[in-house]
Backbone as numpy.savetxt, mean C-alpha at the origin, in Angstrom:
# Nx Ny Nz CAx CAy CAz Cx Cy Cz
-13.67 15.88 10.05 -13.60 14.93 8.95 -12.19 14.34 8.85
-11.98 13.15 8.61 -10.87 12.20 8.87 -10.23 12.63 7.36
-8.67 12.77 7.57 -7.94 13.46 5.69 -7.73 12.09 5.29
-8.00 11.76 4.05 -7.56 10.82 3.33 -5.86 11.26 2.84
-5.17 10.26 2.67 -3.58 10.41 2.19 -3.77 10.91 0.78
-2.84 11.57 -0.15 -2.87 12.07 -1.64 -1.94 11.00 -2.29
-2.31 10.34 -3.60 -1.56 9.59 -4.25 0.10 9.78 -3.82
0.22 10.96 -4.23 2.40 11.16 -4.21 2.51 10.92 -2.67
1.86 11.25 -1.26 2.01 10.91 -0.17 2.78 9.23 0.15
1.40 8.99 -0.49 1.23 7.46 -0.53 2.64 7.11 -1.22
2.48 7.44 -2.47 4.34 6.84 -3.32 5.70 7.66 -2.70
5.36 8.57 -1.57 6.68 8.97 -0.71 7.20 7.70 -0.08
6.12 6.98 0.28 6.35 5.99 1.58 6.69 5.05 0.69
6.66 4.99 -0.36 6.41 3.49 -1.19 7.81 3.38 -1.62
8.09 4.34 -2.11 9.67 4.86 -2.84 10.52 4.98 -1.39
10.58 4.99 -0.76 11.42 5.41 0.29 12.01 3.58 0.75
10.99 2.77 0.59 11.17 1.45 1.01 11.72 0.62 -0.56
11.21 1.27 -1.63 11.60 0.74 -3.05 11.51 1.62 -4.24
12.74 2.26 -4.88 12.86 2.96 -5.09 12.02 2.86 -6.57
12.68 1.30 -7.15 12.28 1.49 -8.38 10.80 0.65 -8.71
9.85 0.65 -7.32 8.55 -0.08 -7.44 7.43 0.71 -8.38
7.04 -0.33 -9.42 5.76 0.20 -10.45 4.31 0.11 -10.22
3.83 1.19 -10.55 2.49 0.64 -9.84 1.70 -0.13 -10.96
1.32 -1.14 -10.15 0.55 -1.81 -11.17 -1.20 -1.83 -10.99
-1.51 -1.29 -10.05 -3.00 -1.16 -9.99 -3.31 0.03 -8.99
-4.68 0.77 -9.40 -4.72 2.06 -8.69 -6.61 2.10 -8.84
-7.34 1.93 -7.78 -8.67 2.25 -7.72 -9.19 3.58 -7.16
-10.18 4.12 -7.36 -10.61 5.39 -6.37 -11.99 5.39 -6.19
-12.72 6.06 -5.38 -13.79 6.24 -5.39 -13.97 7.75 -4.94
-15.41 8.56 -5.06 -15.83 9.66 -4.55 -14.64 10.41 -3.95
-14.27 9.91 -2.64 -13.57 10.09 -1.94 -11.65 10.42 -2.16
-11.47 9.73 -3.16 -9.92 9.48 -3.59 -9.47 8.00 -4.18
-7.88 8.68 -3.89 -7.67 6.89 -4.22 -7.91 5.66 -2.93
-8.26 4.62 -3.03 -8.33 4.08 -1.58 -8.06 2.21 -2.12
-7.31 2.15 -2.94 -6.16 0.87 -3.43 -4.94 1.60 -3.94
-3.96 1.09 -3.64 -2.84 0.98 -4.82 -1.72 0.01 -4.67
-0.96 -0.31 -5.57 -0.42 -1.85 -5.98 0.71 -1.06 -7.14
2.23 -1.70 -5.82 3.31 -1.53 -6.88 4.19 -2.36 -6.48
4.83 -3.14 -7.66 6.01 -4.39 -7.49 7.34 -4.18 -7.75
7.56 -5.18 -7.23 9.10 -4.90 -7.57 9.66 -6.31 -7.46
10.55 -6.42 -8.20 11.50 -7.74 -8.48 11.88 -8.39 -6.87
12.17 -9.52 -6.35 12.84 -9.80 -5.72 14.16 -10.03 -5.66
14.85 -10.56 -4.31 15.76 -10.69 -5.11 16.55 -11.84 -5.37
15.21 -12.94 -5.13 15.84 -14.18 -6.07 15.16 -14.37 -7.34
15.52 -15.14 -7.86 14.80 -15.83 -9.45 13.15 -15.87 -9.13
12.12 -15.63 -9.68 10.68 -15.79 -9.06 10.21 -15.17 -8.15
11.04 -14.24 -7.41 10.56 -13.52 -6.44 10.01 -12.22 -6.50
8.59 -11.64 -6.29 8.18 -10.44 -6.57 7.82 -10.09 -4.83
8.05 -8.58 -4.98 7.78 -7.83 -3.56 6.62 -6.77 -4.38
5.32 -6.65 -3.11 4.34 -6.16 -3.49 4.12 -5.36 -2.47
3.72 -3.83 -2.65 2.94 -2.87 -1.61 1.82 -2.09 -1.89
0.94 -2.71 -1.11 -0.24 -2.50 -1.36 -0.44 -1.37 -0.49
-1.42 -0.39 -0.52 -2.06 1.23 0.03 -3.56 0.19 -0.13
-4.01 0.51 0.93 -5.50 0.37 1.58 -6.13 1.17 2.10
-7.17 2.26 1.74 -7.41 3.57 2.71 -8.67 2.91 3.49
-8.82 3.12 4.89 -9.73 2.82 5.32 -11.02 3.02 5.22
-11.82 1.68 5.03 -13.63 1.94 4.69 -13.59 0.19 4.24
-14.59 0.46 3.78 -15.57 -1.22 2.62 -15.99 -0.37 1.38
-15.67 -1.17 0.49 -15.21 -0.33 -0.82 -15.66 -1.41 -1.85
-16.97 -0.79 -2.80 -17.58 -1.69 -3.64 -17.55 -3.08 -4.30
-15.77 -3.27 -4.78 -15.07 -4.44 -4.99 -14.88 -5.12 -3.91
-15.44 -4.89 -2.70 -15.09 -6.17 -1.58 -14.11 -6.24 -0.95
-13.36 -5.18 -1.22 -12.28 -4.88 -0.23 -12.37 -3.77 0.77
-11.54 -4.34 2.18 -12.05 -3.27 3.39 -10.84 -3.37 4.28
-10.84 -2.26 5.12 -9.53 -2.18 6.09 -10.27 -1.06 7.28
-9.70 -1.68 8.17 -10.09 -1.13 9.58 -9.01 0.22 9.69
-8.19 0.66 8.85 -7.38 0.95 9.01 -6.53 1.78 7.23
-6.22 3.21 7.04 -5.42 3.54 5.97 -4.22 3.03 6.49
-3.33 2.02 5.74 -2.39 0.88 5.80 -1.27 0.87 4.25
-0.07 0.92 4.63 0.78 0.44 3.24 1.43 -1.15 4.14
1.16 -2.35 3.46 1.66 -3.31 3.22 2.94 -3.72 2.64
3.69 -4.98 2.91 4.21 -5.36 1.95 4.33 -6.62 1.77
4.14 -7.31 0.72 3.79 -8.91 0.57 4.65 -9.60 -0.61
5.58 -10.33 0.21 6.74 -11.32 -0.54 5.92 -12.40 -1.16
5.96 -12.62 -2.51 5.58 -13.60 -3.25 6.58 -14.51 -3.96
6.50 -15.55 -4.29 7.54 -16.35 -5.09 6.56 -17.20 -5.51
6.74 -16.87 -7.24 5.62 -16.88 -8.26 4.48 -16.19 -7.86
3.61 -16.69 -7.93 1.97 -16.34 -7.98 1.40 -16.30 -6.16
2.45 -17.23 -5.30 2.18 -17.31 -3.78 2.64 -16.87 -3.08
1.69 -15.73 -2.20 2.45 -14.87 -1.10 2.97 -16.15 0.19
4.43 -15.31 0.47 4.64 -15.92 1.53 5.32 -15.24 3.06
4.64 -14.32 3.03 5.24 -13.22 4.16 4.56 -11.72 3.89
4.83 -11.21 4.62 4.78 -9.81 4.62 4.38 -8.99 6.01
4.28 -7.72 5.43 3.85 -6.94 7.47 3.53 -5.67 6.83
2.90 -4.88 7.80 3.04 -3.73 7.75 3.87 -2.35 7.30
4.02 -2.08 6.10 5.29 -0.42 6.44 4.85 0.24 7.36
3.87 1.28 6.79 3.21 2.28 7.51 2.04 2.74 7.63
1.27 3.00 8.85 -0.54 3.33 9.40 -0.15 5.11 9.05
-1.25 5.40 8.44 -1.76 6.73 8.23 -2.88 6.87 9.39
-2.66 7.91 10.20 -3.13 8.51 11.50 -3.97 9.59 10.80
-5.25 9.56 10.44 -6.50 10.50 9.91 -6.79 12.01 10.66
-6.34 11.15 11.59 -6.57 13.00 12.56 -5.55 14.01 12.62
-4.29 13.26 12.56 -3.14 13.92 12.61 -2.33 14.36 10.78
-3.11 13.54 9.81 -2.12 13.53 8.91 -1.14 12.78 8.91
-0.50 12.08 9.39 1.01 11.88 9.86 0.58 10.31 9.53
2.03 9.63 8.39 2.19 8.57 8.54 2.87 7.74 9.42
2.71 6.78 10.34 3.82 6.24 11.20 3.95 4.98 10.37
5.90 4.94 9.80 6.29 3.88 9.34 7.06 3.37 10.64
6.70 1.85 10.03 7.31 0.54 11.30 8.71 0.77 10.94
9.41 0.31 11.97 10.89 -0.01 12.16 11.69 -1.07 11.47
């Protein structure tokens, strides 16, 4: 059976890239948590930085990932304009690999 990540796992990786990011949204199902959403200021005027946790599946609200994934997505105002990958959670191993 493939391990799902544990919430504080998930906010190790999150905090490590932003210390003082809030979460602003958190879903779960059966299974665990498998969304989460925390921002943080940019660092110009209008600028918000967002990291999203995606656990892999298709998940009632219409959201799906090939992949347990932490994001991060530069917005200025309301419109993303960038972002990439932090770090893939490896199910078999446990082990998060964060990008460089």
């Amino acid at each position: 059976m493939e391990r799902i990540p544990t919430r504080e796992e998930i906010l190790e990786i999150i905090t490590r890239q932003a210390r003082e990011a809030v979460v602003v949204r958190e879903l779960s199902d059966e299974n665990g948590l498998y969304l989460l959403e925390s921002k943080i200021a940019g660092e110009k005027e209008g600028e918000t930085v967002q990291y999203e946790y995606i656990r892999k599946g298709r998940f009632p609200d219409g959201n799906q990932s090939s992949g347990s994934v932490i994001h991060i997505v530069f917005y200025v105002g309301e419109v993303p304009v960038g972002g990439h990958d932090v770090a893939n959670f490896n199910s078999e191993t446990g082990e998060w690999v964060e990008s460089v």
